[in-house]
C-alpha positions in Angstrom: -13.0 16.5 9.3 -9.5 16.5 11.1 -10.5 19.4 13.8 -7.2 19.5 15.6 -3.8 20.7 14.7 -1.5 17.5 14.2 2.2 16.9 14.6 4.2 14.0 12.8 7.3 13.5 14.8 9.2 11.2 12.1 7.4 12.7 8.9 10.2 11.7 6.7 9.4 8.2 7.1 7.8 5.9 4.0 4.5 5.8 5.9 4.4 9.2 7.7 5.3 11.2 4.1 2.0 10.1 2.4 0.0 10.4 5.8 1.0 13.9 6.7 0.1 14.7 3.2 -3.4 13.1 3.3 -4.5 15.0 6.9 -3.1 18.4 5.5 -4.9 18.2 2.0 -8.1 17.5 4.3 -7.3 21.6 5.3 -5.4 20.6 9.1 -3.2 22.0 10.8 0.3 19.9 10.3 4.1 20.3 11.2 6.3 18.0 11.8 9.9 16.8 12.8 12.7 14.2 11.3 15.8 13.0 12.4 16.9 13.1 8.9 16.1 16.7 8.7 17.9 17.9 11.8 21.0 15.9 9.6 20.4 17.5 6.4 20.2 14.1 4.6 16.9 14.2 1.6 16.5 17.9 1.9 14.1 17.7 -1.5 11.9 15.3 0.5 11.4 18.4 3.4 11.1 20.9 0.7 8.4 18.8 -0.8 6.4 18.7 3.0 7.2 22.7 3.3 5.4 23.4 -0.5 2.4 21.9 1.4 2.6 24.3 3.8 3.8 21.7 7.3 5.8 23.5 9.4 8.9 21.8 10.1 10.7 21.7 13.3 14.0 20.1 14.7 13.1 17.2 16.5 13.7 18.7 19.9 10.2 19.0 21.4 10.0 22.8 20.2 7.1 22.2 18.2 4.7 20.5 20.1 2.0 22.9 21.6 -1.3 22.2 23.8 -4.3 21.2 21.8 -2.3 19.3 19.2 -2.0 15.4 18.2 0.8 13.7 18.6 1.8 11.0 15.8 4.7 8.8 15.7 6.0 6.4 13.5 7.7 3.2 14.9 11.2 4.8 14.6 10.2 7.3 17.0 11.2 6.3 20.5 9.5 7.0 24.0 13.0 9.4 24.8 12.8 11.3 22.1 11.9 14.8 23.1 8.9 15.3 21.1 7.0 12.3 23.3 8.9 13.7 26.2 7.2 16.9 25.5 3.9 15.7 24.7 3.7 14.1 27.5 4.2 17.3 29.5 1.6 19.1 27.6 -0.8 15.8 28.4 -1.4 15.5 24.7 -3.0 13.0 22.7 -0.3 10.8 21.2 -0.7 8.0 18.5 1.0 5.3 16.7 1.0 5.8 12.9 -1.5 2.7 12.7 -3.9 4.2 15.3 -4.5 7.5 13.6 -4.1 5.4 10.2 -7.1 3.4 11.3 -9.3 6.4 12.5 -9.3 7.7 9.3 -9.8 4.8 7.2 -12.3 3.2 9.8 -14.4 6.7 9.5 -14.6 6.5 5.9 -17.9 5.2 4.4 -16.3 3.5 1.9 -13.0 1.6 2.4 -10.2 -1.1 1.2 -7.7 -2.3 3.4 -4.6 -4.5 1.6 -2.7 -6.6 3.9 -0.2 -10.0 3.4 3.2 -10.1 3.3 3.9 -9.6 -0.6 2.0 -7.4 -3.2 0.2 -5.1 -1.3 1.6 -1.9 -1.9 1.5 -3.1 -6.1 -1.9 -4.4 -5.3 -2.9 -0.3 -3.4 -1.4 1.2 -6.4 -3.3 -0.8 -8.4 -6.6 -0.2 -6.9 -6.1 3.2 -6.2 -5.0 3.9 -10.3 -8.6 2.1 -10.9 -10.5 4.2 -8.7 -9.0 7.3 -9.9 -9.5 6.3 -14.1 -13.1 5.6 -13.3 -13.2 9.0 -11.7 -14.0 7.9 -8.2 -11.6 10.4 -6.8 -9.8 8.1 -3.9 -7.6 9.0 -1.3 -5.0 6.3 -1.4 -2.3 6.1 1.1 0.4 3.6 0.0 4.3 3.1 1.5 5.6 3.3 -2.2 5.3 6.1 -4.8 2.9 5.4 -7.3 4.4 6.0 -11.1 0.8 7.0 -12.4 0.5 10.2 -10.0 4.5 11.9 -9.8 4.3 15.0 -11.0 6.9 18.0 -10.6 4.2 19.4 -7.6 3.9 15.8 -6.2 6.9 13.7 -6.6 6.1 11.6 -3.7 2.9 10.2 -4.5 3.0 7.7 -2.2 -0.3 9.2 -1.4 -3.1 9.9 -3.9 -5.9 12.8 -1.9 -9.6 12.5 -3.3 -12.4 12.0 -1.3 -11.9 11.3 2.5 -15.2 8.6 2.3 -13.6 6.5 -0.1 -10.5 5.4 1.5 -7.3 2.8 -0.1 -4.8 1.8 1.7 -2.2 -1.0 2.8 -2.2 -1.9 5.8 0.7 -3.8 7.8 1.1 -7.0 10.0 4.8 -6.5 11.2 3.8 -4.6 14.5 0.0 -6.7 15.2 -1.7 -2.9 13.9 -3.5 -4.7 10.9 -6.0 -5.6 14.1 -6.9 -1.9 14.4 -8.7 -1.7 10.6 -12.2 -2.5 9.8 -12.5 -1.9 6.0 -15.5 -2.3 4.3 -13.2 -4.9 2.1 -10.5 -6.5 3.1 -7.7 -7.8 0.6 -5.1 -10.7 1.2 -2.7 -11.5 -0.9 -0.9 -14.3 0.9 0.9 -15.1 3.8 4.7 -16.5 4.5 7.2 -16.4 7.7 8.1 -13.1 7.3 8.2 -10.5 10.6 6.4 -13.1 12.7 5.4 -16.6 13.4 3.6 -18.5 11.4 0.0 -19.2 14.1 0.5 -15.6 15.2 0.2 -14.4 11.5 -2.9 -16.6 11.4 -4.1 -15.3 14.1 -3.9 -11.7 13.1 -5.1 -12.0 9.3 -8.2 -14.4 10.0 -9.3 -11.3 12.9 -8.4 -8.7 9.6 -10.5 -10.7 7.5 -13.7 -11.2 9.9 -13.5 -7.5 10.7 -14.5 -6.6 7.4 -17.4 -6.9 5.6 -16.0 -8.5 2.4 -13.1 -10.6 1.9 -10.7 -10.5 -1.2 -8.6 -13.7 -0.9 -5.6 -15.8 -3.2 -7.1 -18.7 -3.0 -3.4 -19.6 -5.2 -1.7 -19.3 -1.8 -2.2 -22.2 0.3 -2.1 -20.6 3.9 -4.6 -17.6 2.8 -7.0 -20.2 1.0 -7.1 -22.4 4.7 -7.5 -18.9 6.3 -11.2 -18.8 4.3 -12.2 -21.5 6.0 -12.1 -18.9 8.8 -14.3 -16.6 7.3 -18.3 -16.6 6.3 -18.5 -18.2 3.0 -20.9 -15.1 2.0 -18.0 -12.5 3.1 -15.4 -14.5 0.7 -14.4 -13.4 -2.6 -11.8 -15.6 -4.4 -9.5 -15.1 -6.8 -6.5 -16.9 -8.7 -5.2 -18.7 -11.6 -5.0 -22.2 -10.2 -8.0 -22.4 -7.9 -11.6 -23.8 -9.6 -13.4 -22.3 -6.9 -12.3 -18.4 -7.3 -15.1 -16.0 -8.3 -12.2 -13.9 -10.4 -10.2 -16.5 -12.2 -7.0 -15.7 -14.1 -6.6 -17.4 -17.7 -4.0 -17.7 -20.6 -1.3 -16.1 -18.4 1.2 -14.9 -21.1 4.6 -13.4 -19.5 5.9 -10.6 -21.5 9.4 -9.1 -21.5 7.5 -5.5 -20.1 4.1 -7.0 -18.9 2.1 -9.8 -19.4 -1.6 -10.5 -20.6 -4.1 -13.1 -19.2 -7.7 -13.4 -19.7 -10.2 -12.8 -16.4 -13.6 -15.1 -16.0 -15.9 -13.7 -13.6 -19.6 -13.0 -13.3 -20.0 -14.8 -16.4 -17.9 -12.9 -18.5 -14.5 -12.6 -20.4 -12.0 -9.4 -19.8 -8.5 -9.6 -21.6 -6.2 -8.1 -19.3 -3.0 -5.9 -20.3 -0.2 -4.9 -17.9 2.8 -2.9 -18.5 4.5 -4.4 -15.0 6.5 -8.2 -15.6 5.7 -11.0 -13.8 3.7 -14.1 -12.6 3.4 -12.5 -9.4 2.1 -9.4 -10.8 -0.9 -11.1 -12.8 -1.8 -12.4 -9.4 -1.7 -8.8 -7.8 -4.2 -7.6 -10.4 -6.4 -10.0 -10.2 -6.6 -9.3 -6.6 -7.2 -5.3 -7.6 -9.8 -6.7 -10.3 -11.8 -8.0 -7.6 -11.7 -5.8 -4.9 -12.8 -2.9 -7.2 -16.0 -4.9 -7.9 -16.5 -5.2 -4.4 -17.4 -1.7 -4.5 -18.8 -1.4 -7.7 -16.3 -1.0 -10.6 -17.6 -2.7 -13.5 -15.0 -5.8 -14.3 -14.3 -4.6 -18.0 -13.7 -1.0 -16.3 -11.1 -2.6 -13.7 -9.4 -4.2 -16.6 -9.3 -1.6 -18.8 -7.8 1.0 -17.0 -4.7 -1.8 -15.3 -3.4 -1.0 -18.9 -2.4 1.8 -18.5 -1.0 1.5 -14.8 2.6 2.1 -14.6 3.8 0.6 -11.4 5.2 1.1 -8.5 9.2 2.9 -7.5 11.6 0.3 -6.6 9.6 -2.6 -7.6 11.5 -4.0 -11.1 12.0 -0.4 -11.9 13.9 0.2 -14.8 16.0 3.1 -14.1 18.5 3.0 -17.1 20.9 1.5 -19.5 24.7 2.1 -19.8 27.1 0.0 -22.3 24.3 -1.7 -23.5 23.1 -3.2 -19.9 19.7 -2.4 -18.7 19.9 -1.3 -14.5 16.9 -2.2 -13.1 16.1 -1.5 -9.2 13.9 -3.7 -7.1 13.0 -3.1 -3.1 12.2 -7.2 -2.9 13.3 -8.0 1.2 12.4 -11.6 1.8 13.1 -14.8 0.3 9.3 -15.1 -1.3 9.6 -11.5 -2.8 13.1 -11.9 -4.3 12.3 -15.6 -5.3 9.6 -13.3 -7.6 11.6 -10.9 -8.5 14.4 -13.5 -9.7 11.6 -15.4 -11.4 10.4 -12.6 -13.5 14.4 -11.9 -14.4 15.3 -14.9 -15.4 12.7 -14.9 -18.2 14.0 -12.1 -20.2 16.8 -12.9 -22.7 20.2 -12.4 -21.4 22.5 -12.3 -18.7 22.0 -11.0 -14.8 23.7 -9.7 -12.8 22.5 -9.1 -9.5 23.7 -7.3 -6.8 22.0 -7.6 -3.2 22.5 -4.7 -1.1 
């Protein structure tokens, strides 16, 4: 239970939005402030926070009171006159990953997702599972998750369920991902991405040994050295390409709208059906296979309901045709994520064209 009133100075942000949503639904007190509000730019995102009842305010310190929390995201700088004002009022201020953490940290039950690709696919995946096997999750993601838009929610980045079982992704870029202590831990791999190669290291292996299971590719070569890191009863593998994974991936068939593989685990045989493309994909549900075992979604359940998970926004999106070319939107932003995204594209019939913005 959230017993304070708490302020979001940034709430428009890809992480705050689903946040602020999350700690409101729980029956706090929230308002918030945005740049892009006082500019008038995505006023339907504002509307959106306002039909949830925040109270928005410019971003000029005039909504911070005494008693409140302060939250920023990492946009949100120290002269900004909402952390100018807290400070006045000797409030409590936060990063986005510190009150992320106390919440997911609290929870009795908890997934954490972290590695440089896949893990907001891999938290929507999860999450959808949780939610058809009517464990009622919150799930806090960075993307908007196809399976929950509605007209009242057309940001579901964020799924609200119960507060004790808590999803979500969890980020490296900053050094936060040393703040979480899921109950399991999920990494999907690891490449030069916002930092250096031994500090990444560094930071996932301390992820992984602060939780009490570990999900790991064992198909990526830096996460399956990172297991030597990690006690050997903690460690649950997975992949297409490793004979040591608990959940192994078979008979990967590529599809022009999904693919189909076959998953060997516990003994058993689950075909597997996905409406999203891509080698990459395969991998990311495999990883959502076995971290909803971890706590206690039957395998043939897991696979079941990944059939009828619709993905993610902005990740090989189709978003139209015109003249008889199909536009499809991707967010891929670095080499490794594009090198999928071009990888999946290149297998369909026809031409590309492919703009990088």
């Amino acid at each position: 239970m959230i017993d304070s009133p708490v302020f979001f100075s940034g709430i428009g942000g890809s992480g705050m939005l689903p946040l602020a949503s999350i700690v409101r639904a729980s029956g706090a007190k929230v308002a918030g402030s945005d740049r892009s509000l006082d500019a008038g730019r995505t006023p339907h995102k504002f509307d959106y926070l306002r039909s949830l009842g925040i109270q928005l305010y410019a971003q000029d310190g005039s909504g911070l009171q005494a008693g409140m929390t302060l939250v920023t995201s990492a946009a949100v700088e120290e002269t900004v006159p909402d952390v100018v004002r807290a400070k006045e009022l000797g409030l409590q201020h936060l990063t986005r990953p510190e009150y992320l953490a106390k919440l997911l940290n609290s929870a009795q039950r908890s997934v954490a997702i972290g590695g440089t690709s896949g893990k907001s696919t891999v938290t929507g995946m999860i999450g959808w599972i949780l939610h058809a096997c009517h464990r009622q999750p919150t799930v806090m993601n960075g993307a908007v998750m196809k399976n929950f838009v509605t007209p009242s929610a057309p940001f579901a980045s964020a799924l609200v369920g119960d507060p004790e079982l808590f999803v979500s992704e969890v980020d490296e870029s900053d050094g936060s991902i040393a703040l979480y202590r899921p109950e399991v831990a999920v990494l999907t791999n690891i490449s030069l991405d916002h930092k250096e190669m031994e500090e990444l290291r560094q930071l996932f292996a301390h992820f992984l040994n602060a939780s009490r299971k570990a999900v790991l590719n064992l198909d990526d070569p830096e996460t399956r050295a990172l297991s030597a890191t990690v006690p050997e009863d903690k460690v649950i593998g997975y992949g297409f390409d490793s004979p040591r994974a608990d959940f192994m991936g078979k008979d990967l068939k590529l599809e022009a709208a999904g693919a189909r593989f076959v998953v060997e685990a516990e003994g058993e045989r689950h075909e597997v059906r996905l409406q999203v493309p891509g080698r990459h994909n395969a991998s990311n549900a495999l990883a959502a296979i076995a971290a909803s075992r971890a706590i206690g979604v039957a395998v043939a359940d897991a696979a079941a309901a990944l059939e009828r998970f619709e993905g993610l926004r902005r990740r090989l999106e189709t978003v139209g045709t015109a003249n008889g070319a199909t536009v499809i939107d991707d967010f891929a932003h670095n080499p490794d994520k594009i090198a999928a995204s071009l990888a999946t594209l290149r297998a369909l019939p026809g031409r590309l064209l492919i703009m990088f913005q």
